[in-house]
N, C-alpha and C positions, 0 to 999 in steps of 0.2 A: 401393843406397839409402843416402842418409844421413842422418841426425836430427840439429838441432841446437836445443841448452835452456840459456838462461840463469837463473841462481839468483842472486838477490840474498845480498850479506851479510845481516847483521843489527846493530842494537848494544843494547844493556843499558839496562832499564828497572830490571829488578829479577833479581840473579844467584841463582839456583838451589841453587845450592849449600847454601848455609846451612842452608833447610830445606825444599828439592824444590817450590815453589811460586817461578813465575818470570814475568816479561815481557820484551817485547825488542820493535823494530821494524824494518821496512825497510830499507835504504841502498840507497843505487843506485850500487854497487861489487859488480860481479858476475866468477862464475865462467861460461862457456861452454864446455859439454862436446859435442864431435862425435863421434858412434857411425857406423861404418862396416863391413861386412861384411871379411873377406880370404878368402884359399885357404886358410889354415890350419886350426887346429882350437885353436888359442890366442888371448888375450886378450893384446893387443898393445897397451901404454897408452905415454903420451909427455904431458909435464908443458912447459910452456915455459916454467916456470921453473926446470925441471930438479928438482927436488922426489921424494921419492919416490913413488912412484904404486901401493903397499900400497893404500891406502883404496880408489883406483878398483878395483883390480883383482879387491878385494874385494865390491865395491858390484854391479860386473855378473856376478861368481861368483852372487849369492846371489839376481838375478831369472834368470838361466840357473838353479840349483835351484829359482825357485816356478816356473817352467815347464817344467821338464825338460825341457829341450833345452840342446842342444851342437851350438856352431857358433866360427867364429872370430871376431873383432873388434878393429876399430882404435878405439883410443880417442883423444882430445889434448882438452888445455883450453889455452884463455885464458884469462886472469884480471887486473885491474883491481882486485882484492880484498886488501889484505896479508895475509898468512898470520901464524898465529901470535901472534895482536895483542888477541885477544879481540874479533872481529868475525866472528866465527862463521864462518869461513873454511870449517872439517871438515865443517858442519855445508851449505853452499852447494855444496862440491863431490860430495857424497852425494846433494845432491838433484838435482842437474845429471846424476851420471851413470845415479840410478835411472830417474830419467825420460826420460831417453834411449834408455837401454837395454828399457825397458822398452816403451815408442813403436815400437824398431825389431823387436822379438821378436812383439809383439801383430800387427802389421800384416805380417811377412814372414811367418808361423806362421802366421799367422790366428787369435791367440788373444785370450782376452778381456782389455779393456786392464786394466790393475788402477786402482783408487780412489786418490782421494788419501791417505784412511787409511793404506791398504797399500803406497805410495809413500815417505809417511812415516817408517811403521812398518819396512820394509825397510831403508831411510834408518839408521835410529835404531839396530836391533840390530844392524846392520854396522859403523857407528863403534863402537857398546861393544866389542863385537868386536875391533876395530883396535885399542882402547885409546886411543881420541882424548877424551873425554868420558869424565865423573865420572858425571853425575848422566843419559845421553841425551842433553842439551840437548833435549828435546821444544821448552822456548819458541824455543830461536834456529831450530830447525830447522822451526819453525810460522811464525814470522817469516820465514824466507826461503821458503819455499814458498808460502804464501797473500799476503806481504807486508802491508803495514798493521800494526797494532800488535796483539799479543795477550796475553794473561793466561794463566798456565796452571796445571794442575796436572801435573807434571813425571812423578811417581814413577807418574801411574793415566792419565799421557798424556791429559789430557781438558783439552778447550781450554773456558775458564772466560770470557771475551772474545776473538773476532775483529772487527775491524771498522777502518775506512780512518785514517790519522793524520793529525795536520793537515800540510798539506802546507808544510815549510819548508827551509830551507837547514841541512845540516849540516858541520859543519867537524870534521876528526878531528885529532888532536894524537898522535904516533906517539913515545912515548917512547924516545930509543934503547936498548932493551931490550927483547928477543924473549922473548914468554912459553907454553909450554905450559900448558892448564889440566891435562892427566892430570899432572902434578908438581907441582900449586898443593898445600898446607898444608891440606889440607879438617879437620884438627881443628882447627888456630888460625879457620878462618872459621866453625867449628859455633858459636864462644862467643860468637858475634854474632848467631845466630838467631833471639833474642828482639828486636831494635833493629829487625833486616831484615824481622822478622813486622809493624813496625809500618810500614814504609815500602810489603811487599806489600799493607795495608788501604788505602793512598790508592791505588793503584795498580788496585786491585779496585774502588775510587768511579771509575775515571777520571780522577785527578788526575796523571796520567802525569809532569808537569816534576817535581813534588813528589817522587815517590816516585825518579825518578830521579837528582833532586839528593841525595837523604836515603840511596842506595845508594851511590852512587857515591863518597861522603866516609867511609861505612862500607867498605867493599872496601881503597877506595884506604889506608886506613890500617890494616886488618889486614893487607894483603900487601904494605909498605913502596913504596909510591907516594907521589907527592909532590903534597897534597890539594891546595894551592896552583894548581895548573893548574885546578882546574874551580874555585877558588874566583876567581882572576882574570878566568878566562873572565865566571861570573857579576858580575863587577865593571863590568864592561865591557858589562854589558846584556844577555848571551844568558840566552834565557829558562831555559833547562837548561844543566845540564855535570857530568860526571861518570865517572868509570873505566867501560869496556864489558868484559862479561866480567869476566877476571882481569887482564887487561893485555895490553899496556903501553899500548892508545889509550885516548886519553881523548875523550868525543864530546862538541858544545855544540850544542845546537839552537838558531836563531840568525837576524835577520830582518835584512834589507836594511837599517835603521839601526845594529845594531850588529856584520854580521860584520867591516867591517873593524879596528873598536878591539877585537874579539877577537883577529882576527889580532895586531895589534899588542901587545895584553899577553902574548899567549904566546910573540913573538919575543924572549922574555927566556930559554925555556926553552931546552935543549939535545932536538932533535928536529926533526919535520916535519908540516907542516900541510898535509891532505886535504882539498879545499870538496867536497862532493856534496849531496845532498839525501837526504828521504825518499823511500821507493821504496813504492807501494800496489798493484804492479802483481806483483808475486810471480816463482816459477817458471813462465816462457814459453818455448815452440816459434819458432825464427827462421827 
């Protein structure tokens, strides 16, 4: 038997950190993780981009523990997702492989499948675990599972809005510089908390571009980014642009008249430019 689950990235409405109240939404840059039985009695993981594979290996230890059972498994992903970028990378490949793993354990065992809560939740204390996320990511990780855009409250994990985004083009802007958030500065971004509290209130109406422009100019200048990139992008017409996560992408949401004078103003920067879109379609079975 094998199972196969793609999980969308996510990018930043409103980062977390600050003060554990976050948003984020789809992309359609995903991870694909295949679970397969072996003869062993080990968890056999393989990255194709050679990566460490800590997180998976961790991810199907911990639904092998909620089902006590032991057996062996081949794990591999593909991926279309950068890593490392603030596109909620950790956070797509946890859901990829709980859901996997969890798919082929319920139906070879015969056990009962788990909830998406418990997908989540499994998801969520595995990275803290790994030491990949600060704060859970609850929202990037609610973001790529359900997909569409969501509101959260990070710290009591309770999703505050779900619901579909507008469907549009997105372009990502990939600065050259690789960024971990478990190493971001979480005291210089706390002294922003009160700025970020007012960007979460539009963000809580719905005014998603808003709160996303008004995050992204805050992040991007506490953790020396260069705010210029989303302020050119919005020069240039895209209705949003703003740091995702901690870095290094920078995302612009963005309509058929203006992505290519986006493209064009950001071909001033030193990096690379990602078209995708929104994703509303979440973590799926292939």
């Amino acid at each position: 038997m094998k199972v196969l689950v793609k999980s969308p990235g996510s990018a930043t409405i409103i980062n977390a950190i600050a003060s554990g109240f976050g948003s984020a939404f789809g992309i359609d840059l995903n991870i694909i993780s295949k679970v397969s039985d072996n003869t062993s009695s080990d968890i056999k993981s393989k990255s194709d981009i050679g990566v460490s594979t800590k997180l998976m290996d961790m991810c199907a230890e911990a639904v092998l523990n909620h089902y006590d059972v032991s057996c062996g498994l081949d794990i591999e992903t593909e991926t279309n997702l950068p890593l490392a970028s603030g596109l909620s990378s950790s956070s797509a490949l946890s859901n990829s492989v709980v859901t996997a793993v969890s798919k082929f354990i319920s139906e070879e065992y015969d056990k009962e499948p788990l909830t998406d809560m418990e997908i989540l939740n499994l998801a969520i204390d595995t990275s803290l675990k790994a030491k990949v996320t600060i704060t859970g990511a609850f929202d990037d990780a609610s973001a790529s599972y359900f997909g569409g855009v969501v509101v959260t409250d990070n710290y009591n994990r309770k999703l505050l809005i779900k619901e579909p985004m507008e469907e549009k083009k997105v372009l990502i802007f990939l600065v050259d510089k690789e960024s971990s958030t478990i190493n971001s500065d979480v005291d210089r971004m706390k002294l922003i908390s009160p700025m970020v509290d007012l960007a979460f209130n539009e963000a809580k109406n719905k005014n998603y571009y808003l709160a996303l422009n008004l995050n992204g100019l805050l992040y991007s200048n506490v953790l020396g980014y260069d705010s210029n990139i989303a302020i050119e992008a919005l020069s240039a017409g895209a209705l949003a642009s703003g740091l995702s996560g901690t870095g290094s992408a920078f995302t612009a949401i963005v309509d058929n008249d203006s992505i290519d004078d986006v493209k064009d103003k950001w071909s001033q920067f030193e990096g690379r430019i990602i078209e995708t879109k929104v994703n509303n379609e979440g973590t799926v079975f292939l």
